[in-house]
C-alpha positions in Angstrom: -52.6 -9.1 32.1 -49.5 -8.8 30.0 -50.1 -8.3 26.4 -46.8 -8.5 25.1 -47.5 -12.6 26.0 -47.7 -15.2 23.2 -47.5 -18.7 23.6 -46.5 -21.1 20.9 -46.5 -25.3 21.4 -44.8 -27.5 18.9 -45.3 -31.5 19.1 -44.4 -34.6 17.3 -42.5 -37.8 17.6 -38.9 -36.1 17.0 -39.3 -34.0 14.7 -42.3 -31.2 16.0 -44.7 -29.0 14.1 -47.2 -26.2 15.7 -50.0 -27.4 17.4 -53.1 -27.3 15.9 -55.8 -24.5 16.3 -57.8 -26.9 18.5 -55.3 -27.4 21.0 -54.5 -24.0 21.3 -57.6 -22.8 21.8 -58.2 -25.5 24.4 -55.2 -24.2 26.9 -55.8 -23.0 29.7 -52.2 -23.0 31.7 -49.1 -24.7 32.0 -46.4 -24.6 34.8 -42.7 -25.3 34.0 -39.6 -26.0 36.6 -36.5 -25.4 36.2 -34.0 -26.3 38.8 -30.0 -27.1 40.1 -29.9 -30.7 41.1 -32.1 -32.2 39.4 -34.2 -32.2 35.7 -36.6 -30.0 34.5 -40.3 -30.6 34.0 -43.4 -29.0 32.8 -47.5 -29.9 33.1 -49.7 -28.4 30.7 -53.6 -28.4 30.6 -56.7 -28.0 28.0 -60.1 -28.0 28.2 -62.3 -29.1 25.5 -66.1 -30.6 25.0 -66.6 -34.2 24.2 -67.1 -33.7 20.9 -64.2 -32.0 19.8 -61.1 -33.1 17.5 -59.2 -33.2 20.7 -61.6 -36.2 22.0 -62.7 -37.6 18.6 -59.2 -37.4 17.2 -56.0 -36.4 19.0 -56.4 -38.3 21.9 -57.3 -41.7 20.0 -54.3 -41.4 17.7 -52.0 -41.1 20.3 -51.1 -37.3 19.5 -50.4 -37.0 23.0 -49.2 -40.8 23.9 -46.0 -40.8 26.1 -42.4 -40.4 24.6 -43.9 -37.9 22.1 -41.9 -34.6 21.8 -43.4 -30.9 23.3 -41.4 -27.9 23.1 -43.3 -24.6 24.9 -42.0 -21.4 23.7 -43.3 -18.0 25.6 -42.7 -14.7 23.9 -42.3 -11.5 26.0 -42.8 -8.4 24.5 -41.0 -9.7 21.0 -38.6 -11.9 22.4 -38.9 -15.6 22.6 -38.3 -18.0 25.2 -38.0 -21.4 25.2 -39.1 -22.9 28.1 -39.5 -26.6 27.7 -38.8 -29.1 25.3 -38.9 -33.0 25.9 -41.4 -35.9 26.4 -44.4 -36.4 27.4 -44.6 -39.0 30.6 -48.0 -38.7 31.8 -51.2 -38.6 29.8 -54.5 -37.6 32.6 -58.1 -36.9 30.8 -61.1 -35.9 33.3 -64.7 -36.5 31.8 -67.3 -34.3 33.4 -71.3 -33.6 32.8 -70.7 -30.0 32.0 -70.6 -29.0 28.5 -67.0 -28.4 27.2 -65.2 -28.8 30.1 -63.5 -31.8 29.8 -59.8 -31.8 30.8 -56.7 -33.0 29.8 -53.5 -32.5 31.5 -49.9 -33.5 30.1 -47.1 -33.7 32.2 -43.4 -34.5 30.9 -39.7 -33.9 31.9 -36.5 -32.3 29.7 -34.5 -34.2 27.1 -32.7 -35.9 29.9 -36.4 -37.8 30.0 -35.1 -40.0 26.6 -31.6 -40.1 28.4 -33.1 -42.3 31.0 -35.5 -44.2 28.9 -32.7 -47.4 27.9 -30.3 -49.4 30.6 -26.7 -49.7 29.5 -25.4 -51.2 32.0 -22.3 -53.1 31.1 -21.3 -50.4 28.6 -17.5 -50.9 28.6 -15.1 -47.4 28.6 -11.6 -48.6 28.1 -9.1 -45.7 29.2 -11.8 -43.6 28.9 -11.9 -40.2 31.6 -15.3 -39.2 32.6 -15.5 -36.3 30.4 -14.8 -38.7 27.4 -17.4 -41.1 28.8 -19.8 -38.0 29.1 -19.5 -36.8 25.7 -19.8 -40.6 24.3 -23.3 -40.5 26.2 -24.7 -37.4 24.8 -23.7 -38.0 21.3 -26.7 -40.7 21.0 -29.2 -37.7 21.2 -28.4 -35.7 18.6 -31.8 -35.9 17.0 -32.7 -33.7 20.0 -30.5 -31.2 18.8 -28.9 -31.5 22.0 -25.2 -30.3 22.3 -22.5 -30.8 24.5 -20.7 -28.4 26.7 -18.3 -30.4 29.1 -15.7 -29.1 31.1 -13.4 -31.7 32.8 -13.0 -32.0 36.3 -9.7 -30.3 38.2 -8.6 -33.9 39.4 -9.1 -37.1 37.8 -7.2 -40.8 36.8 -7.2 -43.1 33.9 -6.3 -46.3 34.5 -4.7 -48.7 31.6 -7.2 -51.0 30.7 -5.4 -54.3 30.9 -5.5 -53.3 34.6 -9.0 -52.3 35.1 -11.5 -50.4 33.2 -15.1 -48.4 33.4 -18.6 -49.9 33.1 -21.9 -48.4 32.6 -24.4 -48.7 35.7 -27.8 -47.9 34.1 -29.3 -45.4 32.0 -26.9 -43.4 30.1 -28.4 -39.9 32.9 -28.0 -41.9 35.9 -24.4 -42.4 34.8 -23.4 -38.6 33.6 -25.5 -37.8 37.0 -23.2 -40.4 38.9 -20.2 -39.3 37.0 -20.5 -35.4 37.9 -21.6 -36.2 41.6 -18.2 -38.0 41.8 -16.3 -34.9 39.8 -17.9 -32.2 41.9 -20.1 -31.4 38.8 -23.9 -31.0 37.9 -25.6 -32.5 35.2 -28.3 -30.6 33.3 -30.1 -29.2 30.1 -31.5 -26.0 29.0 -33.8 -25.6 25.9 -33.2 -23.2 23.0 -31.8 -20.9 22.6 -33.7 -21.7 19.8 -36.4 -23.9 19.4 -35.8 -27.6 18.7 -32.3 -27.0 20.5 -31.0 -27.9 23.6 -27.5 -27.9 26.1 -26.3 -30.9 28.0 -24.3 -28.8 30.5 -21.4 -30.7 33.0 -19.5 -28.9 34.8 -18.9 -27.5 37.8 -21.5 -24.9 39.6 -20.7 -21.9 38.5 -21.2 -18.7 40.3 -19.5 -15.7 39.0 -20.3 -13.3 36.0 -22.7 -10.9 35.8 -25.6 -10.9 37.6 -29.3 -11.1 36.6 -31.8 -7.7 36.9 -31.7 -6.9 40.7 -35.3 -8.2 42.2 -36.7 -5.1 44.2 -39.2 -5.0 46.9 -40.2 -2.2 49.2 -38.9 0.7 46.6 -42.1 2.1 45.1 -42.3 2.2 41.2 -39.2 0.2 41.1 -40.3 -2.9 42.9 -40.9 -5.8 40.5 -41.4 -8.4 43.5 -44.7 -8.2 46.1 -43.3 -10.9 49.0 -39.7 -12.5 49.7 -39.1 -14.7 52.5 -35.6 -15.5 53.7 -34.5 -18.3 56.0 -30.6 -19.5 57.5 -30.3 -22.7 58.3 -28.0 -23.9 60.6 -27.8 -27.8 59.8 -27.3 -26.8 56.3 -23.8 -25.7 57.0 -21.3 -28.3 56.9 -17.9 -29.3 56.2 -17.4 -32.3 54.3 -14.0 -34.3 55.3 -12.7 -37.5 53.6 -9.8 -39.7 54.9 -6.8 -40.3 52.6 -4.1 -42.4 53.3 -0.5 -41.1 53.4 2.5 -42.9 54.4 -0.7 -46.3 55.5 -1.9 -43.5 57.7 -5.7 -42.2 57.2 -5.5 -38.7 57.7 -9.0 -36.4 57.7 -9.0 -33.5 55.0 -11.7 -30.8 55.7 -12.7 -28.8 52.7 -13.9 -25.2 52.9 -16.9 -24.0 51.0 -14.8 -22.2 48.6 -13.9 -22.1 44.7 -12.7 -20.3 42.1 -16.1 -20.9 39.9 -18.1 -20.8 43.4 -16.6 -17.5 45.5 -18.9 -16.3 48.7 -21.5 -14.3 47.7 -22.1 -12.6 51.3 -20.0 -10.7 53.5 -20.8 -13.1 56.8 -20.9 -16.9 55.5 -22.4 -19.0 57.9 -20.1 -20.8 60.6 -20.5 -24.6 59.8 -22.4 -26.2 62.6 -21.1 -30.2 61.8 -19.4 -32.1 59.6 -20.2 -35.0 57.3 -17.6 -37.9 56.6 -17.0 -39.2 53.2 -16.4 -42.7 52.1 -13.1 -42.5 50.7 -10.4 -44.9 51.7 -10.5 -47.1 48.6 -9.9 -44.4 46.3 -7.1 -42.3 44.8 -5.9 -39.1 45.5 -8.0 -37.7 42.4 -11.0 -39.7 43.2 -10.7 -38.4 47.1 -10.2 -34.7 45.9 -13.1 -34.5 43.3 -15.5 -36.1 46.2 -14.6 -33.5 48.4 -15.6 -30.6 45.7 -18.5 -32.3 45.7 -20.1 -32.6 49.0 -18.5 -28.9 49.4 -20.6 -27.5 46.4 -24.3 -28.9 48.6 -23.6 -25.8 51.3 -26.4 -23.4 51.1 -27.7 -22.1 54.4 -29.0 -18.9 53.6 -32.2 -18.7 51.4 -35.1 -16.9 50.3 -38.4 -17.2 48.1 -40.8 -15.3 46.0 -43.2 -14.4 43.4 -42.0 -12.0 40.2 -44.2 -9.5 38.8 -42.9 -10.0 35.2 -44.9 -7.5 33.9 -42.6 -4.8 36.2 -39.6 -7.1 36.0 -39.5 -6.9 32.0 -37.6 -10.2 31.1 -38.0 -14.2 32.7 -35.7 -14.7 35.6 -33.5 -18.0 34.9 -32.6 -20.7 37.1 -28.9 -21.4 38.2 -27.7 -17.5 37.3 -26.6 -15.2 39.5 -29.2 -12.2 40.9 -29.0 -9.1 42.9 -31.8 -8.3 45.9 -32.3 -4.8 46.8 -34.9 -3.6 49.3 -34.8 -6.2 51.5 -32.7 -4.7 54.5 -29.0 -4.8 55.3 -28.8 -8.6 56.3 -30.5 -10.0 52.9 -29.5 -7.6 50.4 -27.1 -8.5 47.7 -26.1 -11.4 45.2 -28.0 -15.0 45.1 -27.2 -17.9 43.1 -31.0 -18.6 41.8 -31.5 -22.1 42.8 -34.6 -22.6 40.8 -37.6 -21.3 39.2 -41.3 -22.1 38.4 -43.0 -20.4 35.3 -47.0 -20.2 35.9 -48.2 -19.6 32.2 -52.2 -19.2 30.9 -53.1 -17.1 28.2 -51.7 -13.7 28.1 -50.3 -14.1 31.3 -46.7 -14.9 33.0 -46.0 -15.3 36.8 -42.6 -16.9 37.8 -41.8 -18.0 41.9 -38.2 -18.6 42.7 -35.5 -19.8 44.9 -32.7 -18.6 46.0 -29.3 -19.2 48.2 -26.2 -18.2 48.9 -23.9 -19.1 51.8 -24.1 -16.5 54.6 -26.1 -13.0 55.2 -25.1 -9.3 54.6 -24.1 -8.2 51.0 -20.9 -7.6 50.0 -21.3 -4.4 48.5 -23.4 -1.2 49.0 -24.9 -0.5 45.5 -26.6 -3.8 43.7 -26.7 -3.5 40.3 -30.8 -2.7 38.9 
């Protein structure tokens, strides 16, 4: 049990207020993800009787209909987190026999979830670059209290738009998506820090900076971390290589795993095993360089997995931030990019499992930072 763990929910169309007594007394748990590539989402459950306001009331009124705004904020030890915030998209109620133990389970995504509610395809950007168009998008969901942070890609083209222009193929998040997979970007957004706030992040991967609390295992009082399991693997390595043409030749350009935002994090990088050919003869020499980033920034052979202690680790561990490993022998020691994790929440208690990766084995250094 932790009891420095408090757990606050806020709800409403847009605009969100506490939840009532009723509902919180009637949680029992909720489990939020948080992960590179792809959007956030969290579940959340209550049980209630039959004849509470949760069945007589809420429910019926659509208190918890789909679209309607949750934000979950866990505080550790005086300090608050927040975890979630965006709609609802599933609404599942279980009637039993048993007194009181009726269940309902919620299950929504991030704000991206309103960014991929409307189609605007045919949206016309004249001489528009895709950080323009980007910022264009995300301005529509201010009542989110979402805000911006864009950084434009190292290599791009704007074409004059009596020659030819950019359209809008679907929601406005399968676009930015599409638009940062073509930059060498990632698309995602954060909650908080406070709550009702929230970051639209694109921009490249960025590994550098300092590094979370080291997770421990095997190192008496210090460890924070029971298990870990680490796995390489092989087909995971890869150099991507595009074809450009120079002088009506197609030549083959390999691209390295390395960046300036993205340097190794291990001392023996895995040896790509194969390579994998991009489609890129149509396209300029900025389009061609950008898709190359791209496929070189999905290279992460080495891995590993495991379950925090919070209670000895002290603060939440968050997804796509750097963080040491200590205790885990020569070959998987040292600094991971945390690929994602998953908060397991119930009342007055806080469990998080993660992923990790990086490109090789052996760490760089000797000492990890705690």
């Amino acid at each position: 049990m932790l009891k420095g763990v408090q757990l606050k929910i806020l709800i409403g169309p847009v605009a969100v207020n506490p939840a009532p007594r009723e509902v919180m007394e009637a949680f029992t748990g909720a489990q939020v993800t948080q992960a590179s590539g792809q959007r956030s989402g969290f579940q959340m459950e209550f049980t209630y009787s039959s004849s509470s306001p949760i069945a007589q009331k809420l429910v019926p009124s659509g208190f918890f209909d789909p679209m309607n705004r949750v934000i979950l904020v866990a505080t550790l030890n005086g300090s608050e987190h927040v975890l979630s915030d965006g709609p609802i998209k599933r609404l599942d109620t279980v009637a039993t026999n048993k007194p009181g133990e009726n269940k309902l389970t919620i299950t929504g995504e991030d704000v991206t979830g309103y960014m991929d509610a409307i189609e605007w395809t045919g949206m016309p950007f004249p001489a528009m670059p895709p950080v323009a168009r980007v910022l264009m998008m995300i301005a529509k969901y201010a009542m989110f209290g979402v805000i911006p942070l864009t950084i434009p890609p190292t290599f791009s083209s704007v074409r004059m738009p009596t020659d030819k222009y950019a359209h809008q193929r679907g929601t406005d998040y399968a676009y930015i998506t599409e638009l940062a997979r073509q930059a060498g970007h990632e698309f995602y957004v954060t909650p908080g820090p406070v709550a009702g706030t929230n970051t639209a992040y694109w921009g490249p991967q960025v590994r550098i900076g300092q590094a979370q609390p080291a997770l421990t295992i095997d190192m008496g009082r210090q460890s924070n971390v029971s298990t870990m399991s680490f796995s390489v693997d092989g087909n995971a390595a890869v150099i991507p290589v595009a074809h450009a043409k120079i002088a009506r030749v197609s030549v083959p350009i390999p691209l390295p795993n390395v960046s300036l935002l993205k340097p190794p994090l291990s001392a023996r990088p895995v040896v790509p095993s194969k390579t994998r050919w991009l489609e890129t003869e149509k396209f300029d020499e900025a389009e061609i360089l950008s898709r190359l980033i791209g496929g070189a920034g999905q290279v992460d052979p080495s891995t590993a997995s495991g379950t925090i202690d919070l209670s000895a680790y002290g603060q939440p561990l968050k997804a796509r931030k750097l963080v040491g490993v200590r205790g885990a022998g020569r070959a998987n020691d040292g600094i991971y990019y945390c690929r994602s994790v998953t908060h397991q929440l119930a009342p007055g208690k806080w469990t998080q499992n993660f992923q990790l990766a990086r490109d090789g084995m052996v760490a760089q250094q000797e000492k990890i930072p705690v």
